[in-house]
C-alpha positions as CSV (number, residue, x, y, z in Angstrom):
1,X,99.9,135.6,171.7
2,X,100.3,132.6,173.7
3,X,101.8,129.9,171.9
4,X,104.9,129.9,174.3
5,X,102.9,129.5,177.1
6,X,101.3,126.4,176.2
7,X,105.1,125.2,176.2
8,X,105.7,126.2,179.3
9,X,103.4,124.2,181.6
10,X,100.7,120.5,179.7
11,X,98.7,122.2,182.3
12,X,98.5,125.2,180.2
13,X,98.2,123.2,176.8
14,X,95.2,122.0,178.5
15,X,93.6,124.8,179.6
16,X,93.5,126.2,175.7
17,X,91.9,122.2,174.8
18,X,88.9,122.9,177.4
19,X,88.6,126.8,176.1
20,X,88.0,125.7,172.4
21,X,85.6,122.8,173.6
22,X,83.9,125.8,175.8
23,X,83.0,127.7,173.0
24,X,82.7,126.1,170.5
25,X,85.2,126.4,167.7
26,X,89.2,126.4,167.7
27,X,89.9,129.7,169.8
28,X,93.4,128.8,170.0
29,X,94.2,128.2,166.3
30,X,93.2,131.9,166.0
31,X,95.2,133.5,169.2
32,X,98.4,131.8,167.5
33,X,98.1,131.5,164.1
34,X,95.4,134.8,163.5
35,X,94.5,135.7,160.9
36,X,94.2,139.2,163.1
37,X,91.2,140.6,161.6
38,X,89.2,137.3,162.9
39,X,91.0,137.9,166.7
40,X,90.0,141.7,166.6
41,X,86.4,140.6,166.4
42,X,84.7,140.9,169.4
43,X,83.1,137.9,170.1
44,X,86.6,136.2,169.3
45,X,88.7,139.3,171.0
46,X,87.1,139.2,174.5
47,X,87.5,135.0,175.3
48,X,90.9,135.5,173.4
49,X,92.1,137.7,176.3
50,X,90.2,136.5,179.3
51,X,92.0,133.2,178.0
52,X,95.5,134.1,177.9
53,X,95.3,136.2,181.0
54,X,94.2,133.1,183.0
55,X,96.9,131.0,180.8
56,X,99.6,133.5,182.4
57,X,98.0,133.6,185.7
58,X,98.4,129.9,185.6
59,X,102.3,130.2,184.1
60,X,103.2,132.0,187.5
61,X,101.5,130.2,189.6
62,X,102.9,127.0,189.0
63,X,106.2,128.2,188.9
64,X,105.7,130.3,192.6
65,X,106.4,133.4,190.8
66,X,103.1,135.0,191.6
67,X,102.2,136.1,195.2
68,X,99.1,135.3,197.3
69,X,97.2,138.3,196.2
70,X,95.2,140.3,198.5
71,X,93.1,142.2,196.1
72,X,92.1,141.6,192.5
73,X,90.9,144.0,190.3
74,X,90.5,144.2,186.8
75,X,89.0,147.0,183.9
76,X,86.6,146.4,182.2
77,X,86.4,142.9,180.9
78,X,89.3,142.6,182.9
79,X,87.0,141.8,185.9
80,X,86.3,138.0,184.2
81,X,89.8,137.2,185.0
82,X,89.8,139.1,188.2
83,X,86.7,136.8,189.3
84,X,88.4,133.7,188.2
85,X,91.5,134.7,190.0
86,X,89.7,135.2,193.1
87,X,87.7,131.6,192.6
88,X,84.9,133.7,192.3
89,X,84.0,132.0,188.5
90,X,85.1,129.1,187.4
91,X,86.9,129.1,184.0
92,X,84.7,127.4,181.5
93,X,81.9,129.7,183.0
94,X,83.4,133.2,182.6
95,X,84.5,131.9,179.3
96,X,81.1,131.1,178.5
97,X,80.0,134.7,179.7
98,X,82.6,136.9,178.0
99,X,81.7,134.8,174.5
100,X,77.9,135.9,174.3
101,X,79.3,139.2,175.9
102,X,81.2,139.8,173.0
103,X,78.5,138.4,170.4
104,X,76.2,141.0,172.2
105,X,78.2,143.7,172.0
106,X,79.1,143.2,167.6
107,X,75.3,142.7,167.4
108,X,74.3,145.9,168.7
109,X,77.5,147.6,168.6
110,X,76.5,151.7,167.6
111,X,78.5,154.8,168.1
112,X,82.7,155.1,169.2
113,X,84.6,156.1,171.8
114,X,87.6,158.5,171.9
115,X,90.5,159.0,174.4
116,X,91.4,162.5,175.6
117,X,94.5,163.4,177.1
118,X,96.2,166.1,179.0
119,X,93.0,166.9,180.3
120,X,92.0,167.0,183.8
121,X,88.8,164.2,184.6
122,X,86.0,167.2,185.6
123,X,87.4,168.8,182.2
124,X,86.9,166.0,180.1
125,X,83.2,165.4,181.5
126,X,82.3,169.0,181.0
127,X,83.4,168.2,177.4
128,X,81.1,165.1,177.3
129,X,78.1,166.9,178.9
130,X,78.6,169.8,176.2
131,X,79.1,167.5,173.3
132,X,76.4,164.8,175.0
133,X,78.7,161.8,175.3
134,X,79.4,159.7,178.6
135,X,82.4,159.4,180.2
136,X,83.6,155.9,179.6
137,X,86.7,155.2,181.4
138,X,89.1,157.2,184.3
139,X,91.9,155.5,183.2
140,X,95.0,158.2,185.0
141,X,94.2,161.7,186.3
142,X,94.9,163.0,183.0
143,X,93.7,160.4,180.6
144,X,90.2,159.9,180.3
145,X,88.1,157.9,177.3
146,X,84.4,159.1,176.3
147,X,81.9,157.0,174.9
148,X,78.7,158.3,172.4
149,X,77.2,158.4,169.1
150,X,79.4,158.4,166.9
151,X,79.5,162.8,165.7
152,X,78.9,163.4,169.6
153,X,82.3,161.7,170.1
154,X,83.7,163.5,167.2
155,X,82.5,166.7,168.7
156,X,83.8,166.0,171.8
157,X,87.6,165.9,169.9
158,X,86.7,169.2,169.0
159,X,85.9,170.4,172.2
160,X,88.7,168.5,173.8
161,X,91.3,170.0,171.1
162,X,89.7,173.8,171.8
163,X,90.7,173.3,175.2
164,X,93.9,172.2,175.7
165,X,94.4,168.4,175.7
166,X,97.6,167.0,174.3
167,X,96.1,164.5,172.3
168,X,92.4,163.5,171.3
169,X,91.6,160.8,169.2
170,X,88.9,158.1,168.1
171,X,89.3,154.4,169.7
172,X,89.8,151.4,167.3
173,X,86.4,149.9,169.0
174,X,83.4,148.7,167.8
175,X,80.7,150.3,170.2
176,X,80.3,152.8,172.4
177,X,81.3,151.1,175.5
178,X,80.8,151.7,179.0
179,X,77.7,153.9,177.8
180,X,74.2,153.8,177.6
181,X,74.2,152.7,174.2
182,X,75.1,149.5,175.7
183,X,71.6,148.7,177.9
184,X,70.4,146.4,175.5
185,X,74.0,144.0,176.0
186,X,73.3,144.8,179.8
187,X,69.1,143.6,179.7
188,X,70.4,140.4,177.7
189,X,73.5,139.3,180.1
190,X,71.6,140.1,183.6
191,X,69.7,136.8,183.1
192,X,72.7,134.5,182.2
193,X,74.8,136.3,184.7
194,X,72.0,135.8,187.2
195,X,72.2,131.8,186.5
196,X,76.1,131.7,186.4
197,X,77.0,130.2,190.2
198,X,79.4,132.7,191.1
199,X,81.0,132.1,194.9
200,X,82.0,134.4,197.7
201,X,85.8,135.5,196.7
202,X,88.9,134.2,198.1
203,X,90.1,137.6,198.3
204,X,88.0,141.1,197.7
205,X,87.3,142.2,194.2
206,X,87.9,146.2,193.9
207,X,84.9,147.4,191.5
208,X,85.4,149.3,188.6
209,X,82.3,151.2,189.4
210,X,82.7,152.5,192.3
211,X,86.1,150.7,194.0
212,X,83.8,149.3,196.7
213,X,85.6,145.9,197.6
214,X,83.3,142.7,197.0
215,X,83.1,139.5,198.0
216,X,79.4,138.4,198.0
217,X,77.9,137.0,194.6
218,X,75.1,138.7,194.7
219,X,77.2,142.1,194.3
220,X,79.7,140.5,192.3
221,X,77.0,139.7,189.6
222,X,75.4,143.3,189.8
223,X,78.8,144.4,189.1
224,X,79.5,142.7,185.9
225,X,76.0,143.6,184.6
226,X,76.1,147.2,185.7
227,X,79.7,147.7,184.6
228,X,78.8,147.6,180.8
229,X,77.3,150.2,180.8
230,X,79.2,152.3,183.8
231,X,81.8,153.8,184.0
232,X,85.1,152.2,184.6
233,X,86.8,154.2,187.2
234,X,90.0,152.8,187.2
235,X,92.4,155.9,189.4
236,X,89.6,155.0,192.2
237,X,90.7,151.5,191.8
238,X,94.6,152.0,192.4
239,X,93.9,154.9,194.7
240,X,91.4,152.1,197.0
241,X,94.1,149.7,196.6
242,X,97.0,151.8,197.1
243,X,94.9,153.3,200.1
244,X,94.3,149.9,201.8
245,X,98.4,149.7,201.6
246,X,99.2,148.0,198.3
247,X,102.2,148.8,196.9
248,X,103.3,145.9,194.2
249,X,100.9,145.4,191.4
250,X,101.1,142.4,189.2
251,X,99.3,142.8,185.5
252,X,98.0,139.4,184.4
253,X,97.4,139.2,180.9
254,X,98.4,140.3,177.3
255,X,100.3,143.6,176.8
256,X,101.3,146.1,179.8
257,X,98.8,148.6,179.2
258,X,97.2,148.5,182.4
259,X,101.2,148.7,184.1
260,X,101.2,152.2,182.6
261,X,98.2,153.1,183.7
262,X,98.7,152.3,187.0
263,X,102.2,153.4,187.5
264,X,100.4,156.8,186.6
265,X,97.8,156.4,189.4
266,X,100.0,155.3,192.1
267,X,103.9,156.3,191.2
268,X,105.2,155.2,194.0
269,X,104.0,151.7,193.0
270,X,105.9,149.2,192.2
271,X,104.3,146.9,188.8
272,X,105.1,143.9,187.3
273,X,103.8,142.5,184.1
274,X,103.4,138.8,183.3
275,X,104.0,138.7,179.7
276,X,107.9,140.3,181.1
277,X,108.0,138.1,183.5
278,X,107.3,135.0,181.3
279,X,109.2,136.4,178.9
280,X,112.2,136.4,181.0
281,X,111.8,133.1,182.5
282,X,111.7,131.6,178.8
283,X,115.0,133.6,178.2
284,X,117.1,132.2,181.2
285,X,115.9,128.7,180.5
């Protein structure tokens, strides 16, 4: 993923030149040219995205085919880019964050996660009580993701099977995220978060946590420490946004996951990806 972007735009070809100097080794050899067990990795994984989704944020924005936004949000690590998007955190700095975040998280990785769905969000956290998992992510009224030890999660598929959902199925992750089981990658980031400079946003950040719209550091930094372990809450986000009158969404990054997700929470939205949109712009030239 992103090799065509770097032709788009030297500033781009740049930006992947100071992300391999920022951490260290040669990031972008591996986002083009793999191999793909090394990008699934987490400590490679998480910079790898937060990298190409400011790379595309960067594509349309040179070319004036991004609007001024008037809200950023992002799930889950999602809210690195969301930051820098908001000139919140600079680049080489969230870079820097999402790199030990991920070295954190493979070093005391433990347990799984599982989505379930069909089933309503109370449902699914009745399962989780029951089976003693969390509740990791809200992702649409009727998908939800749980996050435990490892045979809590599998007994919460049980459950989740017993009563009703369409589909319930382990995540290809390496931790339990969004859990408890995460603390000790919370306790290690607060201090390096707390000495990141992070600026009042250009435009409101929506929280994952609780889709509180945030603009002064201080909270901005409680949010990326608490949200590791939190829940991410993502229909509160679309329903805050779409609620303060927002009715075009543009997904910045790899993949159109979060399009789908969103076109479930608000369906009278109307979503735009950037990989179609770069896609199409490579196509007509």
């Amino acid at each position: 993923m992103g090799r065509e972007l770097t032709q788009l735009d030297p500033e781009i070809a740049t930006l992947y030149i100071t992300a391999d100097d920022t951490v260290g080794f040669r990031l972008s050899e591996t986002i083009f040219d793999g191999p793909e067990a090394a990008l699934q990795e987490t400590p490679v994984q998480q910079p790898a995205i937060l990298l190409t989704s400011i790379a595309y944020l960067r594509a349309l924005r040179n070319r004036g085919l991004l609007p001024d936004a008037g809200y950023v949000a992002g799930h889950s690590l999602g809210e690195y880019a969301a930051m820098v998007a908001a000139d919140s955190l600079d680049f080489p700095d969230a870079l820097r964050l999402v790199r030990r975040r991920g070295e954190l998280i493979q070093e005391h990785g433990a347990g799984s996660m599982a989505a379930i769905l069909g089933l309503a969000a109370e449902d699914v956290a009745a399962i989780a009580q029951d089976a003693g998992v969390e509740v990791a992510n809200y992702n649409t009224p009727v998908q939800t993701t749980v996050s435990g030890r490892t045979a809590a999660v599998e007994q919460a598929i049980a459950l989740a099977k017993e009563r009703g959902a369409k589909r319930a199925l382990m995540l290809p992750v390496s931790g339990a995220f969004h859990s408890t089981l995460m603390a000790p990658v919370a306790e290690s980031m607060r201090p390096l978060i707390d000495k990141t400079e992070v600026h009042a946003g250009r435009v409101p950040l929506v929280a994952d946590l609780d889709a509180r719209f945030l603009r002064d550091p201080s909270e901005l930094r409680k949010e990326l420490v608490d949200q590791i372990c939190g829940s991410v809450r993502w229909v509160d986000v679309v329903g805050a946004l779409a609620g303060a009158g927002v009715t075009t969404f543009y997904e910045i990054g790899p993949g159109q996951v979060l399009a789908g997700l969103i076109s479930r929470c608000a369906p009278k939205a109307t979503v735009y990806t950037a990989e179609r949109i770069v896609a199409d712009t490579i196509a007509a030239a």
